[in-house]
PDB file of N, CA, C and O in Angstrom:
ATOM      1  N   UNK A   1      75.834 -63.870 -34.176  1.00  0.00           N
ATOM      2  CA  UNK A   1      74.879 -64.291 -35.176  1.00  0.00           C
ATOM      3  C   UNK A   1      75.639 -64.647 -36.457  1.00  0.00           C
ATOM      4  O   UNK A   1      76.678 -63.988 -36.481  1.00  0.00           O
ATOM      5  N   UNK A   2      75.522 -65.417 -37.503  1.00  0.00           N
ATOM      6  CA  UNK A   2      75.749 -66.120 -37.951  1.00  0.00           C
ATOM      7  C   UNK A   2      75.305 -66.141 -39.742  1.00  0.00           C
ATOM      8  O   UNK A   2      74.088 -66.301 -39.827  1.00  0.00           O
ATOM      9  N   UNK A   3      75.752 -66.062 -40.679  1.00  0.00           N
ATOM     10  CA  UNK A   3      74.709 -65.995 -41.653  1.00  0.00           C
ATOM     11  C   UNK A   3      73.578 -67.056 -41.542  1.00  0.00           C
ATOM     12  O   UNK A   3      72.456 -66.864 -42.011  1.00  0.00           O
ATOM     13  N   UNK A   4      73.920 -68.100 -40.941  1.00  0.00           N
ATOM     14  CA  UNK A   4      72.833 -69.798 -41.299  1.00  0.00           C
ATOM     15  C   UNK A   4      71.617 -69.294 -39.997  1.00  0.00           C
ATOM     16  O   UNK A   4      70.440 -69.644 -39.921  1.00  0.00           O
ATOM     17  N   UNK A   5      72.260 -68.525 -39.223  1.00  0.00           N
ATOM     18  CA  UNK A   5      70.809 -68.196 -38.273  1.00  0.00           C
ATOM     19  C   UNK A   5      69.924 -66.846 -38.268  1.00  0.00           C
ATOM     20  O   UNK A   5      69.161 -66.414 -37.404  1.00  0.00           O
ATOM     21  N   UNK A   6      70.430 -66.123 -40.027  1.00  0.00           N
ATOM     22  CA  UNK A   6      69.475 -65.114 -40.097  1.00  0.00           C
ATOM     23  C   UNK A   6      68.407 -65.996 -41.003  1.00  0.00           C
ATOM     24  O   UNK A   6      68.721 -67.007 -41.630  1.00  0.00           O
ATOM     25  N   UNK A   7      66.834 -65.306 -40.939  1.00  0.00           N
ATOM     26  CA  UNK A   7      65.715 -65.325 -41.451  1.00  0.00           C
ATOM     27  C   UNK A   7      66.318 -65.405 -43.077  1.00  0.00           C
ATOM     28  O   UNK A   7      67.156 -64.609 -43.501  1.00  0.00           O
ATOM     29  N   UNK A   8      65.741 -66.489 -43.871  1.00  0.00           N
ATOM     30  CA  UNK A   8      65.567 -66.566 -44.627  1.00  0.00           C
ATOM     31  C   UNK A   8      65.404 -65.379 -45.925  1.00  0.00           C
ATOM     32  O   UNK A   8      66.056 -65.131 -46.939  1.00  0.00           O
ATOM     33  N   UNK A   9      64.052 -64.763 -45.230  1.00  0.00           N
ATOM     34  CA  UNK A   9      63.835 -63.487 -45.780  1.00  0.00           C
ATOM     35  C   UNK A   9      64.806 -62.104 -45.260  1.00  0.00           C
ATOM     36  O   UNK A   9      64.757 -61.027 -45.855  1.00  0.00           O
ATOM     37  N   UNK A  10      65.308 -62.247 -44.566  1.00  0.00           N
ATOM     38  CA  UNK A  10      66.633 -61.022 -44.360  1.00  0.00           C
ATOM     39  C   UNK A  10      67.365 -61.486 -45.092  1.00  0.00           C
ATOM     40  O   UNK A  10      67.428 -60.803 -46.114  1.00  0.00           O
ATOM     41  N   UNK A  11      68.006 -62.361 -45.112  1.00  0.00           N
ATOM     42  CA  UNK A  11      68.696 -62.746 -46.085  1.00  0.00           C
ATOM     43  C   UNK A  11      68.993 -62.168 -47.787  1.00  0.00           C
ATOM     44  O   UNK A  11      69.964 -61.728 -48.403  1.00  0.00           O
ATOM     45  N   UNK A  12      67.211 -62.534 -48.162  1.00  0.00           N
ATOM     46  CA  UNK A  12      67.465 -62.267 -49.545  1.00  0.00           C
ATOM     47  C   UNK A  12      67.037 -60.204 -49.577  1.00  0.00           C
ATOM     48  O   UNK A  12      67.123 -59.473 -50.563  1.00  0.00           O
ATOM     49  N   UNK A  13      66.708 -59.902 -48.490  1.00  0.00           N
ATOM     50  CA  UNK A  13      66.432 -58.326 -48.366  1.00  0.00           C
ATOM     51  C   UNK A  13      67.952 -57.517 -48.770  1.00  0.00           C
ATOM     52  O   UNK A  13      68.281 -56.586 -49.505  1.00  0.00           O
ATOM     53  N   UNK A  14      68.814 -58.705 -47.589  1.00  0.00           N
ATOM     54  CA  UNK A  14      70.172 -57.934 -47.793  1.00  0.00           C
ATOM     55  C   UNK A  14      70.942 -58.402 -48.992  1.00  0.00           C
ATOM     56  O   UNK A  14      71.964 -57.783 -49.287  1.00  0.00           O
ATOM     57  N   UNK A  15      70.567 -59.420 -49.710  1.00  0.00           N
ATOM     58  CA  UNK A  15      71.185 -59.408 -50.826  1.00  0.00           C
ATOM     59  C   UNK A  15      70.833 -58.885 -51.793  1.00  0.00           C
ATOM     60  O   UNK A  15      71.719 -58.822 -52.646  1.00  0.00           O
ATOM     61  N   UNK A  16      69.425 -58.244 -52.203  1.00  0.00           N
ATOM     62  CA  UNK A  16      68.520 -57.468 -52.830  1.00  0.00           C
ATOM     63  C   UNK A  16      69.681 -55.998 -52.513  1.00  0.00           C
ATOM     64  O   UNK A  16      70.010 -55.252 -53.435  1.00  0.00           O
ATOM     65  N   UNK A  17      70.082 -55.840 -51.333  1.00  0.00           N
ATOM     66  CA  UNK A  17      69.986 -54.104 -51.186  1.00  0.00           C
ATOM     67  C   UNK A  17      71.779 -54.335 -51.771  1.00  0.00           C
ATOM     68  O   UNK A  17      72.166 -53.454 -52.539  1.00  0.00           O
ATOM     69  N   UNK A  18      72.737 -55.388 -51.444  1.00  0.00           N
ATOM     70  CA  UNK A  18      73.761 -55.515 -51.556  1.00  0.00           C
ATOM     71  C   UNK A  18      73.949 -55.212 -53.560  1.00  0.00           C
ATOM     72  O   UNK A  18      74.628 -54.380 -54.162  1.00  0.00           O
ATOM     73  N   UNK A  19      72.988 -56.336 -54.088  1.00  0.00           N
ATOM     74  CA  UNK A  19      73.336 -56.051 -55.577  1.00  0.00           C
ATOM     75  C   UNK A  19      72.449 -54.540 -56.240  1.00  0.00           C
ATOM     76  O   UNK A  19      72.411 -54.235 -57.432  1.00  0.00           O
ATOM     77  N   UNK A  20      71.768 -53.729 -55.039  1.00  0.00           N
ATOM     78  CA  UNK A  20      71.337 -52.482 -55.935  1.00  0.00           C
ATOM     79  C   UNK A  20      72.566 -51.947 -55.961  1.00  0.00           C
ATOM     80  O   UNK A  20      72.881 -51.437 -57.036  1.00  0.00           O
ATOM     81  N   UNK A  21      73.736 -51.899 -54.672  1.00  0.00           N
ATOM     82  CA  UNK A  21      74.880 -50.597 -54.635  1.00  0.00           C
ATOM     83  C   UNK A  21      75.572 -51.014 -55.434  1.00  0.00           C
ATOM     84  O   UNK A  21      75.762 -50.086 -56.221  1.00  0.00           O
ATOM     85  N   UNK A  22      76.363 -52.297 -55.911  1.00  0.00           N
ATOM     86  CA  UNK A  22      76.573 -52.730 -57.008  1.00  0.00           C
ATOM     87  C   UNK A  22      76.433 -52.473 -58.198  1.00  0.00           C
ATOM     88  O   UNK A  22      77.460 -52.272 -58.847  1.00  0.00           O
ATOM     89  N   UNK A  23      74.942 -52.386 -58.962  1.00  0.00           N
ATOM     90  CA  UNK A  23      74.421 -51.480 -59.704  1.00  0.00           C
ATOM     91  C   UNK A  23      74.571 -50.262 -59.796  1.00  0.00           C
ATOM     92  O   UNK A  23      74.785 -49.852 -60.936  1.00  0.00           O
ATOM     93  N   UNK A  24      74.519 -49.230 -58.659  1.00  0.00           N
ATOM     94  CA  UNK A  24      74.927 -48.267 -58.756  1.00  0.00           C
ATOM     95  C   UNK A  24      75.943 -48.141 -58.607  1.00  0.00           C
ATOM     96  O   UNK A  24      76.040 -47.152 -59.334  1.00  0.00           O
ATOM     97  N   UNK A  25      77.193 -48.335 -58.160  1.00  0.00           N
ATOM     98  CA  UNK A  25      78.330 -48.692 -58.615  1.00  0.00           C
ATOM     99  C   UNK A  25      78.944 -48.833 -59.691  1.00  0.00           C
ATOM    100  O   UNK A  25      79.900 -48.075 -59.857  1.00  0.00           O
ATOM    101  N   UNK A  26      78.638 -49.778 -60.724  1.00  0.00           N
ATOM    102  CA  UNK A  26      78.854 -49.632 -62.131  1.00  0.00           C
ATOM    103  C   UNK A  26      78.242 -48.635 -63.237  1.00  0.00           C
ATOM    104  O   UNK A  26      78.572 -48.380 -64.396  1.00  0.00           O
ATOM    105  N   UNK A  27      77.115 -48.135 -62.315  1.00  0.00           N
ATOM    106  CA  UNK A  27      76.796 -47.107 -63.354  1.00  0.00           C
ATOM    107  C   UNK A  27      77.587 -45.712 -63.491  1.00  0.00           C
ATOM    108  O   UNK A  27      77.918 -45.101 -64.508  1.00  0.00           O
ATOM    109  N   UNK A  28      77.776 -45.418 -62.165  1.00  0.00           N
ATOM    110  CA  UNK A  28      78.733 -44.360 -61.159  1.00  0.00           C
ATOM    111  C   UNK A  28      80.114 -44.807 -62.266  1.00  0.00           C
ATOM    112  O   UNK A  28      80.280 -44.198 -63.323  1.00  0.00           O
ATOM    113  N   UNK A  29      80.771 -45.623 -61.949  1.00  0.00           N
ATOM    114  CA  UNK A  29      81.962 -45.485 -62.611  1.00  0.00           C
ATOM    115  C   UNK A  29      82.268 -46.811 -63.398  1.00  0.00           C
ATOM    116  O   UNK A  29      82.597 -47.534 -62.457  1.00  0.00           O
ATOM    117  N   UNK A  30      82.362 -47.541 -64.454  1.00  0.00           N
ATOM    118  CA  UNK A  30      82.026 -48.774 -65.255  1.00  0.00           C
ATOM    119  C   UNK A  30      83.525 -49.188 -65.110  1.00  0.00           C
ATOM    120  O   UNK A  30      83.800 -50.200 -65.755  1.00  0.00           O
ATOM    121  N   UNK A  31      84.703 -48.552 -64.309  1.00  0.00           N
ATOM    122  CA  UNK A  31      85.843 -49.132 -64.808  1.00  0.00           C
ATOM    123  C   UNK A  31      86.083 -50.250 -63.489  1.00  0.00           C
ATOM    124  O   UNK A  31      87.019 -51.042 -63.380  1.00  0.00           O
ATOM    125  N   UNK A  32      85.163 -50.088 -62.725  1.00  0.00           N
ATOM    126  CA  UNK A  32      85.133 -50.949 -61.667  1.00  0.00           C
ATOM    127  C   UNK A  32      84.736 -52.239 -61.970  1.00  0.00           C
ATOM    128  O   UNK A  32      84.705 -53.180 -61.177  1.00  0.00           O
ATOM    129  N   UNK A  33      84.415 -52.258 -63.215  1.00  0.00           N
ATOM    130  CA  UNK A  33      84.003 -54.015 -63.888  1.00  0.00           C
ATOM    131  C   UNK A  33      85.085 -54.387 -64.151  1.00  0.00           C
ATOM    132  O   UNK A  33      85.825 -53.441 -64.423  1.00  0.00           O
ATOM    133  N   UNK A  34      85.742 -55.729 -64.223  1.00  0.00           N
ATOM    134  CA  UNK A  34      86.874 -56.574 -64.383  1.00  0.00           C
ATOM    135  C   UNK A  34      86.191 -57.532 -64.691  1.00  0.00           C
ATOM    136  O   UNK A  34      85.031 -57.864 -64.447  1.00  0.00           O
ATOM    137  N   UNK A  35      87.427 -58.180 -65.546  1.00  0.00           N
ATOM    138  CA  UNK A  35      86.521 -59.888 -66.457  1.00  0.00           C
ATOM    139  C   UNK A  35      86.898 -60.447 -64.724  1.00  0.00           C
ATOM    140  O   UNK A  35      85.940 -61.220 -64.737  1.00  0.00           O
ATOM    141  N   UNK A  36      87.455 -60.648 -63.416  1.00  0.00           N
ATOM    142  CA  UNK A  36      87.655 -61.536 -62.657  1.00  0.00           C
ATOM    143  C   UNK A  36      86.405 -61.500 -61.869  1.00  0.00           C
ATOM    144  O   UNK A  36      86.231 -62.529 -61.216  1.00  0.00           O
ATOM    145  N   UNK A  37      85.384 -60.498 -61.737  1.00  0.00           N
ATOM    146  CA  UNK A  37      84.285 -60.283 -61.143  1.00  0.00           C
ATOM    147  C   UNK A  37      82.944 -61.070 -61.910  1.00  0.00           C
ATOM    148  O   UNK A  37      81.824 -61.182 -61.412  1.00  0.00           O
ATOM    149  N   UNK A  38      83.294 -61.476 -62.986  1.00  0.00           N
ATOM    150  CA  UNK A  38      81.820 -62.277 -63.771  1.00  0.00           C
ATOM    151  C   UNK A  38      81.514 -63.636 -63.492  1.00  0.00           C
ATOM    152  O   UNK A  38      80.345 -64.023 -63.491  1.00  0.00           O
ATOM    153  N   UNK A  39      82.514 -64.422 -63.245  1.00  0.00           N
ATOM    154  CA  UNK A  39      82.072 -65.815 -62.874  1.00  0.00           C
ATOM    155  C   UNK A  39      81.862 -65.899 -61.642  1.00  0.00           C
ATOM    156  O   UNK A  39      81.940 -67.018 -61.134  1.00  0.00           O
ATOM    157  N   UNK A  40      81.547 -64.791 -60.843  1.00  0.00           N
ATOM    158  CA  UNK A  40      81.241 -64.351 -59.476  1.00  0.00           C
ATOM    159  C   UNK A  40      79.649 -64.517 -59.211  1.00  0.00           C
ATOM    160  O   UNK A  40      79.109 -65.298 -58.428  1.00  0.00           O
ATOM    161  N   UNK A  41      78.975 -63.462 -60.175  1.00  0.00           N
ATOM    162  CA  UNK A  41      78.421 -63.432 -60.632  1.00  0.00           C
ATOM    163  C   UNK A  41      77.057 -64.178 -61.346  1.00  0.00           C
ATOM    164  O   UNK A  41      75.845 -64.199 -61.131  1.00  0.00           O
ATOM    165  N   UNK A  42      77.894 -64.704 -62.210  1.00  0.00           N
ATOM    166  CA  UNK A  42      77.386 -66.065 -63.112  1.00  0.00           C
ATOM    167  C   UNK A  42      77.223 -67.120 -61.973  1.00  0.00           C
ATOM    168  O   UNK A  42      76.070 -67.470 -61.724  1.00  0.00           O
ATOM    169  N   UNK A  43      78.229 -67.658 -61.265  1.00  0.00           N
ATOM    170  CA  UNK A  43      77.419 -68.854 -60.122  1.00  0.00           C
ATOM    171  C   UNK A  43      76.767 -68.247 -59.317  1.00  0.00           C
ATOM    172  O   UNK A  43      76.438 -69.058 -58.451  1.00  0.00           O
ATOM    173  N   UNK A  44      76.328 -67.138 -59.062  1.00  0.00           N
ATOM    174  CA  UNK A  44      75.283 -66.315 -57.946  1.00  0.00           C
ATOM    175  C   UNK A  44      73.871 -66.419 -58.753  1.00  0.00           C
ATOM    176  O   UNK A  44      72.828 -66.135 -58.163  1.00  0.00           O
ATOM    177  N   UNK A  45      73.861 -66.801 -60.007  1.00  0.00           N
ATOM    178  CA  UNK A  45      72.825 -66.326 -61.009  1.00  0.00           C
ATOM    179  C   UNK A  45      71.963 -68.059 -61.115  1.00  0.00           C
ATOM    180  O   UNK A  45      72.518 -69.034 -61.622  1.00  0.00           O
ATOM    181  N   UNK A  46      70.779 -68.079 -60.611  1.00  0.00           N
ATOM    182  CA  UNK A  46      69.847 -69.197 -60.423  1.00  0.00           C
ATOM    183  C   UNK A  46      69.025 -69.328 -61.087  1.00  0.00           C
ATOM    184  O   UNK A  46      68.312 -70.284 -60.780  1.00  0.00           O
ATOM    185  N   UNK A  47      68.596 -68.542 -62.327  1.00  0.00           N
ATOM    186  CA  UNK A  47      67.879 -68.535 -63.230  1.00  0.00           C
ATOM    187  C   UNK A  47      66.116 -68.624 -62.876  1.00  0.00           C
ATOM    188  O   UNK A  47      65.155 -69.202 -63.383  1.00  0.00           O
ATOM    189  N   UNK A  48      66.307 -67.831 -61.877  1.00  0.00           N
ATOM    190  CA  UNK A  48      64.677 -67.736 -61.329  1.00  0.00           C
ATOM    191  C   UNK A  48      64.317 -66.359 -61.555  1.00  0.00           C
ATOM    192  O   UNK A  48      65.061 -65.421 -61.841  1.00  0.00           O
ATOM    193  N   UNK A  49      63.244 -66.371 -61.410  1.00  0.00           N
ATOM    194  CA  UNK A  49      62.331 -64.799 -61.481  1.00  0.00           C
ATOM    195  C   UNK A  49      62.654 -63.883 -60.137  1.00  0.00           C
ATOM    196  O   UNK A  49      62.492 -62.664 -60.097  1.00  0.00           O
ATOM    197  N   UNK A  50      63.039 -64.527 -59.277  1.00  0.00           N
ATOM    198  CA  UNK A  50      63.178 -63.640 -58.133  1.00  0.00           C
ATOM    199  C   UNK A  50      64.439 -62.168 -58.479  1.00  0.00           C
ATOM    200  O   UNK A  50      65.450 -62.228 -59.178  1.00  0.00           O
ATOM    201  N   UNK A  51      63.903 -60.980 -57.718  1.00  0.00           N
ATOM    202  CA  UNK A  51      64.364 -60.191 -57.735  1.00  0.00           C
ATOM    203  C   UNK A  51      66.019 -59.859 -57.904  1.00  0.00           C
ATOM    204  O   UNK A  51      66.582 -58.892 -58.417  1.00  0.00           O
ATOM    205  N   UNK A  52      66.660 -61.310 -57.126  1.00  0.00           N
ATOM    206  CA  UNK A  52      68.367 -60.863 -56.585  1.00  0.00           C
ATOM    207  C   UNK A  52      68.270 -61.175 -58.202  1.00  0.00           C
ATOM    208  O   UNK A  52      68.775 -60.253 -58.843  1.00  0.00           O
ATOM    209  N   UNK A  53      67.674 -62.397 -59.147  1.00  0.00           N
ATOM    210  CA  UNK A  53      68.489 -62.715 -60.161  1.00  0.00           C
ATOM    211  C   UNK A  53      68.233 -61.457 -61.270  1.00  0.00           C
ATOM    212  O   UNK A  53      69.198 -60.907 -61.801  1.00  0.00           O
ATOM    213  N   UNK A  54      67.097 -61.133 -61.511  1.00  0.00           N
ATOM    214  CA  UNK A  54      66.904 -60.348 -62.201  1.00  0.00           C
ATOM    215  C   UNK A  54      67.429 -58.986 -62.126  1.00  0.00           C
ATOM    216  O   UNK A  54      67.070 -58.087 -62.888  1.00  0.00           O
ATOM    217  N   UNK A  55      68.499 -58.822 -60.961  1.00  0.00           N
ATOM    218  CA  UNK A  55      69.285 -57.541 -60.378  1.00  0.00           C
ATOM    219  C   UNK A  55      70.545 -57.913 -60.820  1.00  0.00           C
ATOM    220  O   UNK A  55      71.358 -57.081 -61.224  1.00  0.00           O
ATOM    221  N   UNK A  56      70.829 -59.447 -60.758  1.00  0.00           N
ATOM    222  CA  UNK A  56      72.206 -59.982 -61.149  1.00  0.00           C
ATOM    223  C   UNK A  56      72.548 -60.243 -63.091  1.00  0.00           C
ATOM    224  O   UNK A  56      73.579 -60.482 -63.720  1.00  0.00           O
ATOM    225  N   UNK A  57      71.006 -60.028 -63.525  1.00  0.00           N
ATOM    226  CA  UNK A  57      71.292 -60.119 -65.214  1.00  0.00           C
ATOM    227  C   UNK A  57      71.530 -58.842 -65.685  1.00  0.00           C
ATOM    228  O   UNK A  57      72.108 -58.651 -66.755  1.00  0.00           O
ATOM    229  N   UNK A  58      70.864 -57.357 -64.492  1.00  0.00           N
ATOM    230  CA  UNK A  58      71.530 -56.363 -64.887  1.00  0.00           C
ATOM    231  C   UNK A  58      72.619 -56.048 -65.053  1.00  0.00           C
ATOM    232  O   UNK A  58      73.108 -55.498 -66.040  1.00  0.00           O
ATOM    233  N   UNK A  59      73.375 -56.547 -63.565  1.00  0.00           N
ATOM    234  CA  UNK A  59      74.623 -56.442 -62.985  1.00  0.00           C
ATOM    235  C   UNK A  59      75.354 -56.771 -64.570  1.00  0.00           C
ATOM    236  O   UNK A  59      76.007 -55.979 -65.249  1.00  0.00           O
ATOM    237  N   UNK A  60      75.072 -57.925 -64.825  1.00  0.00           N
ATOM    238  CA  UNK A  60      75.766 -58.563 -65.805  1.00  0.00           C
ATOM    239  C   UNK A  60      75.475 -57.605 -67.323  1.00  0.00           C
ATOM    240  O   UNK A  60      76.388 -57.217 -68.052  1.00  0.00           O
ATOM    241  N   UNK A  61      74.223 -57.390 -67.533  1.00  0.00           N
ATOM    242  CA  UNK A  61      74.620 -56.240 -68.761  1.00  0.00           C
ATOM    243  C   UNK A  61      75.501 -55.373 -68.375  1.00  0.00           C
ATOM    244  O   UNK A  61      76.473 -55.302 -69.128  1.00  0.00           O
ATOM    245  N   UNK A  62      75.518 -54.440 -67.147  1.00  0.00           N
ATOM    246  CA  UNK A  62      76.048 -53.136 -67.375  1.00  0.00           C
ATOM    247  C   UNK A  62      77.383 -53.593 -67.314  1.00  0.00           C
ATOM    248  O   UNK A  62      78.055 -52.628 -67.680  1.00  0.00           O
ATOM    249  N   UNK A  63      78.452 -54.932 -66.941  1.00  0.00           N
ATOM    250  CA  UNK A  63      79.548 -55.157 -67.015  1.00  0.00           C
ATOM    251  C   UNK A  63      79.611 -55.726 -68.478  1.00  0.00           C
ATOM    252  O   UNK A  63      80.524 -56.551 -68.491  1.00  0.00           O
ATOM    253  N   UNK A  64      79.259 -55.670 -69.220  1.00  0.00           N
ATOM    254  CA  UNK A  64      79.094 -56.064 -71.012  1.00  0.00           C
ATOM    255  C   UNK A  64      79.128 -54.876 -71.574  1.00  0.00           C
ATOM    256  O   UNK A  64      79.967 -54.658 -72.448  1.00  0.00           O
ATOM    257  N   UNK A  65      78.292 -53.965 -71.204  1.00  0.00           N
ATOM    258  CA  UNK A  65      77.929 -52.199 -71.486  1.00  0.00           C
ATOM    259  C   UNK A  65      79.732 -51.653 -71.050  1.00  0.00           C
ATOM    260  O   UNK A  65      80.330 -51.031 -71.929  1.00  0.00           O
ATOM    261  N   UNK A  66      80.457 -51.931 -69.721  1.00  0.00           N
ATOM    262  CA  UNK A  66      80.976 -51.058 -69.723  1.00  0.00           C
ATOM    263  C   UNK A  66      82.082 -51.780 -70.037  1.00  0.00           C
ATOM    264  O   UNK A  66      82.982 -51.570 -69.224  1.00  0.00           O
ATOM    265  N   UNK A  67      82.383 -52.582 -70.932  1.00  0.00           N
ATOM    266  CA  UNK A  67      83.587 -53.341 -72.226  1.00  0.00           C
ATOM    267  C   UNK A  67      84.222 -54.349 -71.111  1.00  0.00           C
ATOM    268  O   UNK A  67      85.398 -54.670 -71.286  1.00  0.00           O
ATOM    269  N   UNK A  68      83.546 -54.862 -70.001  1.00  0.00           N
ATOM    270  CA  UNK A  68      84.948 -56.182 -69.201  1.00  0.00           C
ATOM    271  C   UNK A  68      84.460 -57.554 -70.383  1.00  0.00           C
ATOM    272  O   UNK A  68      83.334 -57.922 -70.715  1.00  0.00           O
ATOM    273  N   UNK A  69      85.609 -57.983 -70.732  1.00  0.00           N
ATOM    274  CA  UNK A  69      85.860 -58.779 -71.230  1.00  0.00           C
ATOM    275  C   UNK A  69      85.124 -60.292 -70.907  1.00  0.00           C
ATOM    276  O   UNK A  69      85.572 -61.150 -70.146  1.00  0.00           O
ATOM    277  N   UNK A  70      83.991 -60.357 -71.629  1.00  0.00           N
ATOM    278  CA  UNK A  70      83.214 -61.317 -71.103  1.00  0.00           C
ATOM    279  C   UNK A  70      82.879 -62.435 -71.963  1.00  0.00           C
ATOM    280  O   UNK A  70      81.865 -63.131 -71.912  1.00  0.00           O
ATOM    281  N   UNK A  71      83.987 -62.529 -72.862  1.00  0.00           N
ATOM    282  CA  UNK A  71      84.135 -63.731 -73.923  1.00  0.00           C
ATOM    283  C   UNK A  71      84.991 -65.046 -73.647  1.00  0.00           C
ATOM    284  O   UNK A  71      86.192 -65.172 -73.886  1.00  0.00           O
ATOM    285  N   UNK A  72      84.372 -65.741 -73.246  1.00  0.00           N
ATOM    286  CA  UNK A  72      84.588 -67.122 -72.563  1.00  0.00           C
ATOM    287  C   UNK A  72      83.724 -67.762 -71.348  1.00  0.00           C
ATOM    288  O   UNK A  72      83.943 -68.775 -70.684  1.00  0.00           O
ATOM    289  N   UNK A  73      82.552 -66.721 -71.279  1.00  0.00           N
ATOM    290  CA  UNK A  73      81.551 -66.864 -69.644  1.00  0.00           C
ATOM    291  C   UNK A  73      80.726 -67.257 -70.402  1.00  0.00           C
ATOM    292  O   UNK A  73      80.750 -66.971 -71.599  1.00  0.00           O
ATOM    293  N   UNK A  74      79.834 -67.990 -69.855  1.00  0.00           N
ATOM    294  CA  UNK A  74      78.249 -68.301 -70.583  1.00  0.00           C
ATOM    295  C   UNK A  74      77.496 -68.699 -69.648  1.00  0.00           C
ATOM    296  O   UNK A  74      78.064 -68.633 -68.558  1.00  0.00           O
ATOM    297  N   UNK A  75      76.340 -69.130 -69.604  1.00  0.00           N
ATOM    298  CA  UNK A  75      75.136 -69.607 -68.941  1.00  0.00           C
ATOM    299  C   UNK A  75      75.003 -70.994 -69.440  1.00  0.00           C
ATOM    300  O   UNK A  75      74.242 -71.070 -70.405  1.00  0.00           O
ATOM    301  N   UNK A  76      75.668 -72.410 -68.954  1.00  0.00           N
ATOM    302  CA  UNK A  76      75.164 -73.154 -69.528  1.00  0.00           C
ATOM    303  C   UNK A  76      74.023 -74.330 -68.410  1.00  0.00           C
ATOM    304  O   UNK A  76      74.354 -74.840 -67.339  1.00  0.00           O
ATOM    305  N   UNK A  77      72.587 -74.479 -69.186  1.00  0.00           N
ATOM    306  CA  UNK A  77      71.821 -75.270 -68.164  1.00  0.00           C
ATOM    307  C   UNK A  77      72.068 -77.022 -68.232  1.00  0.00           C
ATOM    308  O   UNK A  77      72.407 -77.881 -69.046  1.00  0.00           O
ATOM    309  N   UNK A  78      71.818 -76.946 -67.373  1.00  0.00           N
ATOM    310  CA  UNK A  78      71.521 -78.489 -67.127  1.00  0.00           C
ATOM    311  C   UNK A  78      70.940 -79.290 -67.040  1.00  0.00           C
ATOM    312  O   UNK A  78      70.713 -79.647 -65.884  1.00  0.00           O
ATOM    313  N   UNK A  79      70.251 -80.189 -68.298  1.00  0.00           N
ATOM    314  CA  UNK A  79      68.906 -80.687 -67.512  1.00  0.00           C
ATOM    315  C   UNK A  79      68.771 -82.126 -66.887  1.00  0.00           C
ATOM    316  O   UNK A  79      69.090 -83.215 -67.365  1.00  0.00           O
ATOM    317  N   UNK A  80      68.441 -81.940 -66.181  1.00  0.00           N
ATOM    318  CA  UNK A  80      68.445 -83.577 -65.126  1.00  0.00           C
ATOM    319  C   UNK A  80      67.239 -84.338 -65.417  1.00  0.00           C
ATOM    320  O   UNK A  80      67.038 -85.415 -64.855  1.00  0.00           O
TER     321      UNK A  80
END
């Protein structure tokens, strides 16, 4: 099996459960944030209401909270 032939919705279940341990992860120990992990991040981040993103703007405070160097990253949109 394949990632392109799981369900849509498994999909975003397991990426939902993937960025909670993450979360808990950085809360557990913050030195596990590195500035090389944010533009990881930042292109994972779709600017929708759905759950993964709004798990991924946490992600992204608590790596701001726990001092990785995040001066030179930004959010910039695009409008077409």
């Amino acid at each position: 099996m394949t990632y392109h032939s799981l369900p849509q919705m498994c999909v975003c279940v397991i990426l939902e459960a993937l960025l909670d341990l993450l979360i808990e992860l950085v809360i557990l120990d913050g030195s596990v944030c590195t500035r090389d992990h944010y533009p990881i991040w930042l292109s994972a981040y779709t600017a929708s209401m759905s759950q993964a993103d709004q798990k991924l703007l946490i992600l992204l405070y608590l790596y701001e909270q726990a001092g990785a160097n995040t001066i030179g990253f930004r959010l910039v949109t695009i409008k077409l």
